[in-house]
PDB file with SEQRES, HELIX, SHEET and CRYST1 records, atoms N, CA, C and O in Angstrom:
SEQRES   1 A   62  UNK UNK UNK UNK UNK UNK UNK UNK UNK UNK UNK UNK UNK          
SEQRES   2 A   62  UNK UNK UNK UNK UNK UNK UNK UNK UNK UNK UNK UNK UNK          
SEQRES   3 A   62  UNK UNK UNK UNK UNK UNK UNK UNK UNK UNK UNK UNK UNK          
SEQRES   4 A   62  UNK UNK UNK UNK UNK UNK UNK UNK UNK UNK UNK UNK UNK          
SEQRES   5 A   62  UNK UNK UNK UNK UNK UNK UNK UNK UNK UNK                      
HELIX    1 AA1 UNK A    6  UNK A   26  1                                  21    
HELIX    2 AA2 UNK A   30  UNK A   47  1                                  18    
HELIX    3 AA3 UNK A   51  UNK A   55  1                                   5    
CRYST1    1.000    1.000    1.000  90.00  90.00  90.00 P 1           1          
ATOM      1  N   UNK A   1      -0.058  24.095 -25.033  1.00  0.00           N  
ATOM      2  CA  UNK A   1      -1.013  23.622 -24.077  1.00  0.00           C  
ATOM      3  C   UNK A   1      -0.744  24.343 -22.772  1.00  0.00           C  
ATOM      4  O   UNK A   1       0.440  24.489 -22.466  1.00  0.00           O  
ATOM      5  N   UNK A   2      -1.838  24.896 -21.820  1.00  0.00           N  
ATOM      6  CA  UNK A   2      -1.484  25.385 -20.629  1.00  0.00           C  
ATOM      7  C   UNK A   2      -1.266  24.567 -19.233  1.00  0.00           C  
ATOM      8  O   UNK A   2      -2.008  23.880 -18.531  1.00  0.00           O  
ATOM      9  N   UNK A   3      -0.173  24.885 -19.177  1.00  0.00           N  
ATOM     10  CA  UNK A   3       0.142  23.970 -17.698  1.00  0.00           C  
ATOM     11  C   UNK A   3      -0.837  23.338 -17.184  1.00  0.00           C  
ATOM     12  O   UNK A   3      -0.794  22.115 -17.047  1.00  0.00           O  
ATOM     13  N   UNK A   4      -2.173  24.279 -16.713  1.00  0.00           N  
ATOM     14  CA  UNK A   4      -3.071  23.594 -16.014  1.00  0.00           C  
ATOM     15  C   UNK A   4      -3.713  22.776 -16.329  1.00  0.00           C  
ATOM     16  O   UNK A   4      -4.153  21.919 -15.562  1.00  0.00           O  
ATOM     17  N   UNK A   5      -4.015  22.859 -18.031  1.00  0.00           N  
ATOM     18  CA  UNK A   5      -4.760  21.989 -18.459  1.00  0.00           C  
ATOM     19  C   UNK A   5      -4.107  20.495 -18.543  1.00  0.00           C  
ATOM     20  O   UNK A   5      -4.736  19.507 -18.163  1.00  0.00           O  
ATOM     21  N   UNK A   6      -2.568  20.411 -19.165  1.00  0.00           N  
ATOM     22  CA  UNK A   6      -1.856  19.453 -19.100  1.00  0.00           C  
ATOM     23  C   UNK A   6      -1.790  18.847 -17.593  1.00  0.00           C  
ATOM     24  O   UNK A   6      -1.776  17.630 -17.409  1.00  0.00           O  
ATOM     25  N   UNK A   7      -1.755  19.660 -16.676  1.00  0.00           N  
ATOM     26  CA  UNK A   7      -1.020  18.863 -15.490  1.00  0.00           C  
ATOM     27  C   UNK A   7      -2.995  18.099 -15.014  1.00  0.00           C  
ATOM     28  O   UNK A   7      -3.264  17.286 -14.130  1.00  0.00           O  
ATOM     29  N   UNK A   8      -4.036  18.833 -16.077  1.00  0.00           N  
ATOM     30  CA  UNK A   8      -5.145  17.878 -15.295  1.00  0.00           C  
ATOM     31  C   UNK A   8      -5.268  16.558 -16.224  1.00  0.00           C  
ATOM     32  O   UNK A   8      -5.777  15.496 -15.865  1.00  0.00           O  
ATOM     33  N   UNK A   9      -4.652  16.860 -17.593  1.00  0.00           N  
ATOM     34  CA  UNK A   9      -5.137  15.574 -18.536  1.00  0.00           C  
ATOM     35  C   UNK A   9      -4.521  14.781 -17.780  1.00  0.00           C  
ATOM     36  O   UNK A   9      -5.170  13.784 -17.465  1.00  0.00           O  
ATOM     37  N   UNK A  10      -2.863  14.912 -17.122  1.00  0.00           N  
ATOM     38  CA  UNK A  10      -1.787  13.912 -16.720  1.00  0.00           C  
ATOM     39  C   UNK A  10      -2.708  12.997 -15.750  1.00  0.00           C  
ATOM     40  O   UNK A  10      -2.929  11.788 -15.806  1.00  0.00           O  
ATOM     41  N   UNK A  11      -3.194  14.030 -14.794  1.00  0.00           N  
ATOM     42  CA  UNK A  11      -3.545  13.667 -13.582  1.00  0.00           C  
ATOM     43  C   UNK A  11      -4.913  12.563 -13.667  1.00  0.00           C  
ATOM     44  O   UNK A  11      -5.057  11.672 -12.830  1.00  0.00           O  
ATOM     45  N   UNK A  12      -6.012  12.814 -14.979  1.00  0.00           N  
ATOM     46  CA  UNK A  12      -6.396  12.341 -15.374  1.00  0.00           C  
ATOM     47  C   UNK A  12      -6.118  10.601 -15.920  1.00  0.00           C  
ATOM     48  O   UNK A  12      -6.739   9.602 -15.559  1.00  0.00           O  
ATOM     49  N   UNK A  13      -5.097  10.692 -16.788  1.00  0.00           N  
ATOM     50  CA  UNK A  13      -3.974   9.659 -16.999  1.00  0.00           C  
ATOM     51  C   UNK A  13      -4.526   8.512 -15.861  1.00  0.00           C  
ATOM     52  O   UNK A  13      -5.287   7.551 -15.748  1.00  0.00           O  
ATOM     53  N   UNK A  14      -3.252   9.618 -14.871  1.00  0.00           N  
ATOM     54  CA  UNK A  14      -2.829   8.485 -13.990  1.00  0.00           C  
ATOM     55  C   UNK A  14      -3.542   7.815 -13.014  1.00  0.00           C  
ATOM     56  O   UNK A  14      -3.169   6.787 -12.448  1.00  0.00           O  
ATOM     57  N   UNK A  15      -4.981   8.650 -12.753  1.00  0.00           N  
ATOM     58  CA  UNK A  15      -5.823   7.851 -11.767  1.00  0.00           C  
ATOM     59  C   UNK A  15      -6.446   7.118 -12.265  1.00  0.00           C  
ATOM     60  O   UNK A  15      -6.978   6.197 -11.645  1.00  0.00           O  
ATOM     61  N   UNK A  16      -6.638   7.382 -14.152  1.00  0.00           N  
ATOM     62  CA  UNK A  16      -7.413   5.914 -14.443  1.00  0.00           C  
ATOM     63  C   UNK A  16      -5.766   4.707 -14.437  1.00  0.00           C  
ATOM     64  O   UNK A  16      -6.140   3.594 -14.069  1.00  0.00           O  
ATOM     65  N   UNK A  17      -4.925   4.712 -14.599  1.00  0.00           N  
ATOM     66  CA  UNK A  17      -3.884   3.887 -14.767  1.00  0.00           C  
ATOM     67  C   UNK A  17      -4.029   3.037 -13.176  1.00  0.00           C  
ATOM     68  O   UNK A  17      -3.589   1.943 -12.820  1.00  0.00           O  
ATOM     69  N   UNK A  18      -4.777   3.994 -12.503  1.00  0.00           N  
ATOM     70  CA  UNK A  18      -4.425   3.171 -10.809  1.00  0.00           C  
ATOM     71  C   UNK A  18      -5.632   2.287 -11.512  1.00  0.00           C  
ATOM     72  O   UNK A  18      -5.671   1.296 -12.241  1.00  0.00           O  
ATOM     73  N   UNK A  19      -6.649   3.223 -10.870  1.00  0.00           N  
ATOM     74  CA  UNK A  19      -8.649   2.977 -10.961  1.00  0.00           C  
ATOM     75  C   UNK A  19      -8.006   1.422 -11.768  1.00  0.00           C  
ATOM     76  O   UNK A  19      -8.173   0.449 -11.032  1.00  0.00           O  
ATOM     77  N   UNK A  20      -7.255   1.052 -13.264  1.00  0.00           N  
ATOM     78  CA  UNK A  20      -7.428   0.124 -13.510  1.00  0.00           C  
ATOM     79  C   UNK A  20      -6.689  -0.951 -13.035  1.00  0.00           C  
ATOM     80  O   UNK A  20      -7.386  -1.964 -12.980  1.00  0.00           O  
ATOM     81  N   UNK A  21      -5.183  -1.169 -12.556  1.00  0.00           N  
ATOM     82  CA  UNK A  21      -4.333  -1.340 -12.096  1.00  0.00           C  
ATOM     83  C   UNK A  21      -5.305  -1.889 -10.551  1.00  0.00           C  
ATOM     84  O   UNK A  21      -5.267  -3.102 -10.345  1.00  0.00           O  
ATOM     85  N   UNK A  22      -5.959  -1.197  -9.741  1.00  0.00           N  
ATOM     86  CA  UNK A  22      -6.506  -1.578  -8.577  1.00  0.00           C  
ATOM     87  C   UNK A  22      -7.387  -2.735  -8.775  1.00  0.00           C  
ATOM     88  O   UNK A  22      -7.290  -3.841  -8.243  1.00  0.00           O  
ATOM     89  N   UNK A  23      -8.538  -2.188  -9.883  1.00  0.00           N  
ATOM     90  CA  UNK A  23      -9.569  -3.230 -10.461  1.00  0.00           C  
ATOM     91  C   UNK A  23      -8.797  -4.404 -10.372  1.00  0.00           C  
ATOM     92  O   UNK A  23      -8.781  -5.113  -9.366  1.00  0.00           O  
ATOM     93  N   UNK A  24      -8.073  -4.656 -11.535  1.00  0.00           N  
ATOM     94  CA  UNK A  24      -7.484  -6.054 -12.294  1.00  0.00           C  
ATOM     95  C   UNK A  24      -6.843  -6.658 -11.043  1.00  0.00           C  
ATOM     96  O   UNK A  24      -6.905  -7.887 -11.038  1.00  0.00           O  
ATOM     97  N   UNK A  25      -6.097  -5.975  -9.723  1.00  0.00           N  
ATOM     98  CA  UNK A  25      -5.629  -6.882  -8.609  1.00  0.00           C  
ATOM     99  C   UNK A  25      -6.520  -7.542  -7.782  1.00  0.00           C  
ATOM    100  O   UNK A  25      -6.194  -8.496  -7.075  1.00  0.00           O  
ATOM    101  N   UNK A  26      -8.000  -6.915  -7.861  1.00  0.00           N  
ATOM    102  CA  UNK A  26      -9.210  -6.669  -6.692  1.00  0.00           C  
ATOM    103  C   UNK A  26      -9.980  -7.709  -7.459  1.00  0.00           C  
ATOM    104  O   UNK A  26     -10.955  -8.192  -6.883  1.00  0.00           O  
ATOM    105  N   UNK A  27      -9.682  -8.139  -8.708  1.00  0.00           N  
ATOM    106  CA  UNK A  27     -11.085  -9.064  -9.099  1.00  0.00           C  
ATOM    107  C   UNK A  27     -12.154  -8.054 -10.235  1.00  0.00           C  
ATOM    108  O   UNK A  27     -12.733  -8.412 -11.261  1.00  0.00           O  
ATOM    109  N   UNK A  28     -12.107  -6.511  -9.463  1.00  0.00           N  
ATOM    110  CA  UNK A  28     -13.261  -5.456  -9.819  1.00  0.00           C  
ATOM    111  C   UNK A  28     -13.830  -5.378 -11.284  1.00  0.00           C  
ATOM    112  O   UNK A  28     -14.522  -4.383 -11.496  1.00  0.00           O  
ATOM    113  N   UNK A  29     -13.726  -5.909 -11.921  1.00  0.00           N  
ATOM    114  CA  UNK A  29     -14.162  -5.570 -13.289  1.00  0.00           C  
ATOM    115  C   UNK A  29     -14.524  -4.375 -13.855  1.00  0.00           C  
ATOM    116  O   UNK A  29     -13.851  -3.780 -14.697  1.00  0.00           O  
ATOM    117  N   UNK A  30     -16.007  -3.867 -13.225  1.00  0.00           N  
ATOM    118  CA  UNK A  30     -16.243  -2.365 -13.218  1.00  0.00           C  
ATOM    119  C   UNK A  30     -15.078  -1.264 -12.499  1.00  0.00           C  
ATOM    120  O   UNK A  30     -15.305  -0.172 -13.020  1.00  0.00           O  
ATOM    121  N   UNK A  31     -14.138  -1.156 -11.690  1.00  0.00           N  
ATOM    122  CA  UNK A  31     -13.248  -0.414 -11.830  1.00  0.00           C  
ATOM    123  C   UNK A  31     -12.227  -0.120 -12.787  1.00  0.00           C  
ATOM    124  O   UNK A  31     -11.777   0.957 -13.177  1.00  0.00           O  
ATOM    125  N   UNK A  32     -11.855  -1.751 -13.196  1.00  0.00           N  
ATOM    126  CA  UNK A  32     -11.272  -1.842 -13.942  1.00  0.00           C  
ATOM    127  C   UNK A  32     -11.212  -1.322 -15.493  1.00  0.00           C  
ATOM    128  O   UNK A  32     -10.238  -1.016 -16.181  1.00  0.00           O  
ATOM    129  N   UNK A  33     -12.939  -1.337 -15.862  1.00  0.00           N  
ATOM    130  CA  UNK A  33     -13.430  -0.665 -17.233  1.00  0.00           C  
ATOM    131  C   UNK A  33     -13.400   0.776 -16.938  1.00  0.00           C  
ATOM    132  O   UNK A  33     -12.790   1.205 -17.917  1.00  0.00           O  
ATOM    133  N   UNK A  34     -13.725   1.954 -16.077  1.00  0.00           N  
ATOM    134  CA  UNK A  34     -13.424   2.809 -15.397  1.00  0.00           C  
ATOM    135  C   UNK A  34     -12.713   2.966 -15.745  1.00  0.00           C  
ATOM    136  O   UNK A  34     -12.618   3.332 -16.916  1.00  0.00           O  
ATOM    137  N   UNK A  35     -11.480   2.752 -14.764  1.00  0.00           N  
ATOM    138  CA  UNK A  35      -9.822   3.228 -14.666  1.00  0.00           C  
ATOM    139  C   UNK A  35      -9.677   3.308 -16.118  1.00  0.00           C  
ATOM    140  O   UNK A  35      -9.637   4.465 -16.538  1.00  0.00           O  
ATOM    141  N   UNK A  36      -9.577   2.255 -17.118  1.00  0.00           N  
ATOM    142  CA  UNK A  36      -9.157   2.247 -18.533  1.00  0.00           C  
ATOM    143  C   UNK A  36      -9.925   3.337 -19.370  1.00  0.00           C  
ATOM    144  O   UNK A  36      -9.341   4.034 -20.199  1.00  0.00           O  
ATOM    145  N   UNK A  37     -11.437   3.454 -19.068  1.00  0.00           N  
ATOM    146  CA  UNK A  37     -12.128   4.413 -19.488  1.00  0.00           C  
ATOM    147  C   UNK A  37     -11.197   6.068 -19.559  1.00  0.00           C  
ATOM    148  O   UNK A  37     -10.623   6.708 -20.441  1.00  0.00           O  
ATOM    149  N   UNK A  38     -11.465   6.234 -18.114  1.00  0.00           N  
ATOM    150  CA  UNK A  38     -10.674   7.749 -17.645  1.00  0.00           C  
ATOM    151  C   UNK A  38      -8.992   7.743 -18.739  1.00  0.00           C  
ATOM    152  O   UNK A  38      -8.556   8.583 -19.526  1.00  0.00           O  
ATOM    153  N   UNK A  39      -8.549   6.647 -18.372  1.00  0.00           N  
ATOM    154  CA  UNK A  39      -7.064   6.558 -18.885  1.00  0.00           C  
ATOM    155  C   UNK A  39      -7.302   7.223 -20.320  1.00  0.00           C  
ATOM    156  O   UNK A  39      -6.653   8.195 -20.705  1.00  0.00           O  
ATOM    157  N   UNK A  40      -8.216   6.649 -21.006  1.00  0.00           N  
ATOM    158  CA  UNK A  40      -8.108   6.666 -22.521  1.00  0.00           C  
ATOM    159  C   UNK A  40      -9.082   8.544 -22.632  1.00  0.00           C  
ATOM    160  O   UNK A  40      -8.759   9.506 -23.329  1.00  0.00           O  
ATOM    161  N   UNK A  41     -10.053   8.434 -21.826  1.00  0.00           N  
ATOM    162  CA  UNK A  41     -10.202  10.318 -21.495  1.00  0.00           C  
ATOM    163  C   UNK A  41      -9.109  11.151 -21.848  1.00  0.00           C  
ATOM    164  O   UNK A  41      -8.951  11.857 -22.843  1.00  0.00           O  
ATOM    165  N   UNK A  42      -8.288  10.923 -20.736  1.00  0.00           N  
ATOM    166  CA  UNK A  42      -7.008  11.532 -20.273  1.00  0.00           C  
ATOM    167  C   UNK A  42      -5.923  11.595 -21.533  1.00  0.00           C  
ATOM    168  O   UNK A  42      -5.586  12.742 -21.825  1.00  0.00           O  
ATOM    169  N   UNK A  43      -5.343  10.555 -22.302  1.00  0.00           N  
ATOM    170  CA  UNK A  43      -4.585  10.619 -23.438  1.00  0.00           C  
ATOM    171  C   UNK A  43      -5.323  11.657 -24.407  1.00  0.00           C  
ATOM    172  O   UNK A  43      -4.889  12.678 -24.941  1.00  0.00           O  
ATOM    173  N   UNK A  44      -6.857  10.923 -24.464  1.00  0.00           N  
ATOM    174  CA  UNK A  44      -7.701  11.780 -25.800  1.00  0.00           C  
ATOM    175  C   UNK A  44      -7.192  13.302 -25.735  1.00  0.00           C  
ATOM    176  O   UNK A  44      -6.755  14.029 -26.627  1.00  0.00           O  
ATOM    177  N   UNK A  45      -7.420  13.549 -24.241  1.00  0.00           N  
ATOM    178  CA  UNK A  45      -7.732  15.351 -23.877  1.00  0.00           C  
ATOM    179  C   UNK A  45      -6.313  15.674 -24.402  1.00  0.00           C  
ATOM    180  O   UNK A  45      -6.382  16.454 -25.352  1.00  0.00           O  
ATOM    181  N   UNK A  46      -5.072  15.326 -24.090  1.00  0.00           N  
ATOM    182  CA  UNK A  46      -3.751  15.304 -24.264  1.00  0.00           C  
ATOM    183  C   UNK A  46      -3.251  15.533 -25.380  1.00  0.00           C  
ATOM    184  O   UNK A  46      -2.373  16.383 -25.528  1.00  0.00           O  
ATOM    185  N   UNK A  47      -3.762  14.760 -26.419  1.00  0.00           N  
ATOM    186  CA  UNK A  47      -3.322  14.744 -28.003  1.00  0.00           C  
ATOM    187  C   UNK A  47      -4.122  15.781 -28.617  1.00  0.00           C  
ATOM    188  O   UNK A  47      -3.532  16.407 -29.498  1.00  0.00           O  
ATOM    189  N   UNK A  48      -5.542  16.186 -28.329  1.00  0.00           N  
ATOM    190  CA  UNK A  48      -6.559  16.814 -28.522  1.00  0.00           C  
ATOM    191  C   UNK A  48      -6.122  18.596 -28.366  1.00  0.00           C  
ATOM    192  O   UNK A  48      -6.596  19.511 -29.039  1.00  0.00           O  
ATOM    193  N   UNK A  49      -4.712  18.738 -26.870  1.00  0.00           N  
ATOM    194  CA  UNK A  49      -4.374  19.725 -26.524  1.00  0.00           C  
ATOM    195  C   UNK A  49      -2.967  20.190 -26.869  1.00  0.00           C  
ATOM    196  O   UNK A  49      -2.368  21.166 -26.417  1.00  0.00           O  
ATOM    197  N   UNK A  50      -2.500  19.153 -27.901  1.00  0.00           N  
ATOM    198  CA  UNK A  50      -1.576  19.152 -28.771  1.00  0.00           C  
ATOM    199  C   UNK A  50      -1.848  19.556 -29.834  1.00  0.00           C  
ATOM    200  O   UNK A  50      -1.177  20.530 -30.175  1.00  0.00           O  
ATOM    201  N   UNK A  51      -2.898  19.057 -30.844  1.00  0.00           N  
ATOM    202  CA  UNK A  51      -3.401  19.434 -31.897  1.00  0.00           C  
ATOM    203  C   UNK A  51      -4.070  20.828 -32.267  1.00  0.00           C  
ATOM    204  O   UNK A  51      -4.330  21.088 -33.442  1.00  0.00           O  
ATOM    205  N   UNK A  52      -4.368  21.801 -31.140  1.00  0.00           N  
ATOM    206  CA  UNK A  52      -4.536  23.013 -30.914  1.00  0.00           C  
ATOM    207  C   UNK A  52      -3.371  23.723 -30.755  1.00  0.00           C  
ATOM    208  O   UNK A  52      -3.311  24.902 -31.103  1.00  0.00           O  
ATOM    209  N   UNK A  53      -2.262  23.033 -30.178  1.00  0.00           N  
ATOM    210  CA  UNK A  53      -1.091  23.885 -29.826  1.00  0.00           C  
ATOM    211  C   UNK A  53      -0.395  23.738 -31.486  1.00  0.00           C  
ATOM    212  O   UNK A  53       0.526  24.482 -31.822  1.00  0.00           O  
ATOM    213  N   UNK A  54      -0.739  23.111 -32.054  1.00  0.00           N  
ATOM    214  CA  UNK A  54       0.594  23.039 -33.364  1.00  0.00           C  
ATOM    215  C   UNK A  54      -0.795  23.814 -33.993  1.00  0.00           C  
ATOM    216  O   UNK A  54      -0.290  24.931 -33.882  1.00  0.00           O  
ATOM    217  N   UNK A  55      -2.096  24.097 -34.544  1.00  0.00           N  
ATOM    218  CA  UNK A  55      -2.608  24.398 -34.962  1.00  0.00           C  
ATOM    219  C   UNK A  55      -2.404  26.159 -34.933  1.00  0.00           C  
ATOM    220  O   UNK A  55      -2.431  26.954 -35.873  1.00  0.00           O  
ATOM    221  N   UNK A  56      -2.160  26.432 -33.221  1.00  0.00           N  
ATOM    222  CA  UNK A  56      -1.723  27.794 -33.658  1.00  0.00           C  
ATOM    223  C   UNK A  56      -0.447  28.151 -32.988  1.00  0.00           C  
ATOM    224  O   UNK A  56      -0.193  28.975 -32.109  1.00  0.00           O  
ATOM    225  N   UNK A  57       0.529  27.020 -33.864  1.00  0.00           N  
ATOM    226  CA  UNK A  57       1.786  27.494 -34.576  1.00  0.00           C  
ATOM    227  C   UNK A  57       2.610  27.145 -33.408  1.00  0.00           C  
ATOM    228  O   UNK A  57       3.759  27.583 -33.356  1.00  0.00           O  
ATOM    229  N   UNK A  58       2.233  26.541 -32.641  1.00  0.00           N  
ATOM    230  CA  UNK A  58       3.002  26.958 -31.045  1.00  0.00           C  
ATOM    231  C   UNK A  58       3.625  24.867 -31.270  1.00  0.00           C  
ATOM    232  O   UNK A  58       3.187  23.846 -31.800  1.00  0.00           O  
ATOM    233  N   UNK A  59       4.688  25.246 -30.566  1.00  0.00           N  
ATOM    234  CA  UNK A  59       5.647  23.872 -30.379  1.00  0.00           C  
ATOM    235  C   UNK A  59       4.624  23.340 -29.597  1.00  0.00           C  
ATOM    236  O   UNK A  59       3.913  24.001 -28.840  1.00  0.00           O  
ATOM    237  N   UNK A  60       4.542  21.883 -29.828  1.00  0.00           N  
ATOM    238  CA  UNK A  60       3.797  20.891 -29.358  1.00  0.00           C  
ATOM    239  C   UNK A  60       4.814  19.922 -28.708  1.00  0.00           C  
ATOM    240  O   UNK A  60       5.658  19.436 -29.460  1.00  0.00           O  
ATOM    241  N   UNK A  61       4.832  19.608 -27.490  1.00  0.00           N  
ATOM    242  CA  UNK A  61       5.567  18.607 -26.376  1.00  0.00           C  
ATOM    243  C   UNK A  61       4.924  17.565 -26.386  1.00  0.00           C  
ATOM    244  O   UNK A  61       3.763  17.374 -26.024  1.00  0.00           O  
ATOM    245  N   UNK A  62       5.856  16.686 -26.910  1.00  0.00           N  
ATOM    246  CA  UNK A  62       5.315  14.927 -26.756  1.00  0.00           C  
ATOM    247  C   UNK A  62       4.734  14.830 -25.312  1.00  0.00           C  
ATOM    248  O   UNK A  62       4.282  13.762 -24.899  1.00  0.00           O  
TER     249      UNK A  62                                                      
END                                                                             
């Protein structure tokens, strides 16, 4: 996987982890589906950019 792409799934990750994390303290509901939305984006793209990296042959990083 290329750095950049990983360091955007991460980044991806973690602003839905806030986005939902903020929601659920705020009451927000719709942020909250959001944040979890992006979160689950973010893993997809991740495993998705793993499965290309072992596909051609290349070590795949948990």
């Amino acid at each position: 996987m290329g750095i950049g792409k990983k360091a955007k799934n991460v980044s991806r990750t973690l602003t839905g982890k806030t986005k939902e994390t903020t929601g659920k303290a705020t009451g927000n509901k719709s942020l909250e589906a959001k944040g979890k939305a992006e979160k689950i984006k973010g893993k997809a793209a991740q495993a998705a950019e793993r499965g290309k990296d072992t596909l051609r042959g290349r070590r795949a990083n948990p």
